[in-house]
C-alpha positions in Angstrom: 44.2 -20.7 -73.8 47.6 -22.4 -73.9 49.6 -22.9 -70.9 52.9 -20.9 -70.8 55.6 -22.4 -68.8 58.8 -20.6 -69.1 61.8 -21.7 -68.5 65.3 -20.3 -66.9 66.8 -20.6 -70.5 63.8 -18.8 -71.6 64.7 -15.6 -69.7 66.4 -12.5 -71.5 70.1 -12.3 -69.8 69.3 -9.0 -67.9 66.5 -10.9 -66.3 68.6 -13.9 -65.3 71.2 -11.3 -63.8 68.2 -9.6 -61.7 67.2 -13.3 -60.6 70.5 -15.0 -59.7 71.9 -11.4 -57.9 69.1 -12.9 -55.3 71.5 -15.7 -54.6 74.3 -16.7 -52.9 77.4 -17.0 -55.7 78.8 -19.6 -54.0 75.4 -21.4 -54.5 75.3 -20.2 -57.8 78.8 -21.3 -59.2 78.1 -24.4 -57.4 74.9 -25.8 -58.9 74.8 -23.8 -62.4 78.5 -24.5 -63.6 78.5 -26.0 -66.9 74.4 -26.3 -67.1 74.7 -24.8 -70.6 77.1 -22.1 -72.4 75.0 -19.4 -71.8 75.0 -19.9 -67.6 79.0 -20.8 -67.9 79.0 -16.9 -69.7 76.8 -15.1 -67.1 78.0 -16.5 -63.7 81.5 -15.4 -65.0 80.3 -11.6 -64.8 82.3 -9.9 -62.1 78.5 -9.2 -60.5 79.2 -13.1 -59.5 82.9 -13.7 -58.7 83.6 -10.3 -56.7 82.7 -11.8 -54.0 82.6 -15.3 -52.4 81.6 -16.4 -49.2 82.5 -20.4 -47.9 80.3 -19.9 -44.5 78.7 -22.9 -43.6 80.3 -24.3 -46.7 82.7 -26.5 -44.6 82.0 -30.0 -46.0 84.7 -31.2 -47.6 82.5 -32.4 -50.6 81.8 -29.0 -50.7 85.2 -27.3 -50.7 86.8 -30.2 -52.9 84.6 -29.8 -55.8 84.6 -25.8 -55.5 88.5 -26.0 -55.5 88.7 -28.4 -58.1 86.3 -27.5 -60.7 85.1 -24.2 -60.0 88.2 -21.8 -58.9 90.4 -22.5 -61.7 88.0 -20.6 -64.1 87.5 -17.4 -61.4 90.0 -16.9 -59.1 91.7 -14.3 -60.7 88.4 -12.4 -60.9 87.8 -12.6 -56.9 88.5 -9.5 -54.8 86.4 -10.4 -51.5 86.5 -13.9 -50.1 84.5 -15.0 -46.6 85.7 -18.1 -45.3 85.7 -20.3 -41.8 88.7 -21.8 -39.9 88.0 -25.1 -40.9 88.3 -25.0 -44.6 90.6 -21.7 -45.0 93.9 -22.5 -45.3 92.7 -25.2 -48.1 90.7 -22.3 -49.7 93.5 -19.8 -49.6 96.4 -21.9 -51.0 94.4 -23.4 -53.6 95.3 -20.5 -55.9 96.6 -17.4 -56.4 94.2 -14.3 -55.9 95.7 -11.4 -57.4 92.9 -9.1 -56.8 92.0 -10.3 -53.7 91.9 -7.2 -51.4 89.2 -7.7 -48.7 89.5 -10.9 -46.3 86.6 -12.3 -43.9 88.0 -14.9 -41.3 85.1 -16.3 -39.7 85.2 -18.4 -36.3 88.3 -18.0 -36.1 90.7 -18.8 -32.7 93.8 -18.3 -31.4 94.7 -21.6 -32.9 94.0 -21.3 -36.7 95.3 -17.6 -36.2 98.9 -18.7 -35.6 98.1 -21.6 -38.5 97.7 -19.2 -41.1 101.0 -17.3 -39.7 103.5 -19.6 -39.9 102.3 -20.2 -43.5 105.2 -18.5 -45.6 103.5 -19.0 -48.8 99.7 -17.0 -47.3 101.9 -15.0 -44.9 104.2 -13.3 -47.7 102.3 -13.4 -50.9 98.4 -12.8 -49.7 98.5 -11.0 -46.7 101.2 -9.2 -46.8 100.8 -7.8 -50.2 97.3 -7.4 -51.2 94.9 -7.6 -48.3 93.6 -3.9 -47.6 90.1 -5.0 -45.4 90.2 -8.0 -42.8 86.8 -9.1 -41.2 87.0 -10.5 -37.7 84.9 -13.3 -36.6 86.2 -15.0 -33.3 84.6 -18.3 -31.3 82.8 -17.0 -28.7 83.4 -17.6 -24.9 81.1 -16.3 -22.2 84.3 -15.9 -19.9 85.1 -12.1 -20.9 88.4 -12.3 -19.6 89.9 -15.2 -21.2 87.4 -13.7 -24.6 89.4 -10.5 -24.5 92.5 -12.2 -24.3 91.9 -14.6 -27.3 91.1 -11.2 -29.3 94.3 -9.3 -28.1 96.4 -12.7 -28.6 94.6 -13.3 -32.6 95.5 -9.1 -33.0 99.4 -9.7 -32.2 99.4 -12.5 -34.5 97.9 -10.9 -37.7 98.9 -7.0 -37.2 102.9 -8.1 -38.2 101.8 -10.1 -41.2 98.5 -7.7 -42.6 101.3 -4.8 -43.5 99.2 -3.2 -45.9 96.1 -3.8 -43.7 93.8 0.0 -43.7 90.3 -1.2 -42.4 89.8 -4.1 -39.6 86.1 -4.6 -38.7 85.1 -6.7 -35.5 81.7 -9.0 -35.7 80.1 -10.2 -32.8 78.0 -12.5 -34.1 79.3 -15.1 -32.3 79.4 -13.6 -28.8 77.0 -13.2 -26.3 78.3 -9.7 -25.1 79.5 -6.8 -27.0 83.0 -6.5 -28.2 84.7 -3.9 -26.1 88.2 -3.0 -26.8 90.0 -0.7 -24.5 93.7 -0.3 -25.3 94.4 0.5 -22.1 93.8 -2.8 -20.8 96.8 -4.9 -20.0 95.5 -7.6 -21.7 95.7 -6.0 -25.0 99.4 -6.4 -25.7 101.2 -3.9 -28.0 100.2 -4.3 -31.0 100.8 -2.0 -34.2 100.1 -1.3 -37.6 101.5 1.7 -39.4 98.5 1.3 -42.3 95.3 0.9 -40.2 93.2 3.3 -40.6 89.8 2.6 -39.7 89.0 0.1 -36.5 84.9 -1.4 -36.8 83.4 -2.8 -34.1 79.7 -4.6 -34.8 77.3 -6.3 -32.5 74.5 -8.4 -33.8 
């Protein structure tokens, strides 16, 4: 009997789809971009530019190549983007995303909070306008106090700019202790949004 080896190529497209859904699309723009016509065609599918997600992407390798080489053929397709405090201001303001609705800031402090509000070009075109869902990740600190403060302190900086904000989800991922919010708290200042709708609050 003849060995079969079959090959990616080899693969009827609904296959391929099936296969690469397995994958991260990050990973998958990344290292299949430009293998053949055929790839460059099915990445492009909105299955695989919906959604893209820069965590533990930060190197600058990384970032500069996707920015470069890679955005310029899908941004306009993107309507969920993940990304970390260390790459997302580059990420953000390397194009226009004008169906980008749902937002995940990941690790992210008081610091790069007020970063991305004094950005007038982010602060009036993406997040005012179009971003509907924003995803919460914060740096952790096992003081709860001074953690509960840095939440209330990130809130008062992004409720003014997210004005068509509806759903805000919390992630614990990177705390120790549950997330608990209690707006009567002094700490939490007075914040407001007119458009929220839903408030999420996840522990991992």
């Amino acid at each position: 009997m003849e060995d079969s080896n079959v090959e990616l190529n080899d693969l009827p497209n609904e296959a391929l789809v099936i296969i690469l859904r397995k994958l991260n699309n990050f990973d998958i723009h990344y290292s299949l971009k430009d293998v053949n016509q055929r790839l460059n065609q099915i990445i492009r599918e909105s299955v695989f530019t919906n959604r893209l997600s820069f965590i533990k992407k930060s190197s600058e390798n990384f970032i500069d190549r996707f920015c470069l080489q890679i955005l310029p053929r899908i941004h306009s397709k993107i309507k969920w983007l993940d990304v970390e405090s260390t790459s997302m201001r580059s990420i953000l303001r390397a194009f226009d995303y004008p169906n980008l609705h749902i937002l995940g800031l990941y690790n992210i402090d008081e610091e790069s909070a007020r970063s991305l509000v004094i950005d007038q070009t982010l602060s009036t075109d993406i997040f005012t306008n179009q971003i509907k869902t924003l995803i919460l990740t914060c740096i952790r600190d096992e003081d709860y106090v001074k953690m509960l403060s840095s939440v209330a302190n990130i809130f008062e900086c992004i409720f003014p700019i997210f004005t068509k904000l509806i759903d805000l989800i919390l992630h614990e991922l990177s705390y120790r202790n549950c997330v608990r919010l209690n707006f009567n708290d002094s700490l939490i200042l007075n914040f407001r949004s007119k458009m929220l709708l839903n408030l999420k609050a996840s522990s991992f």
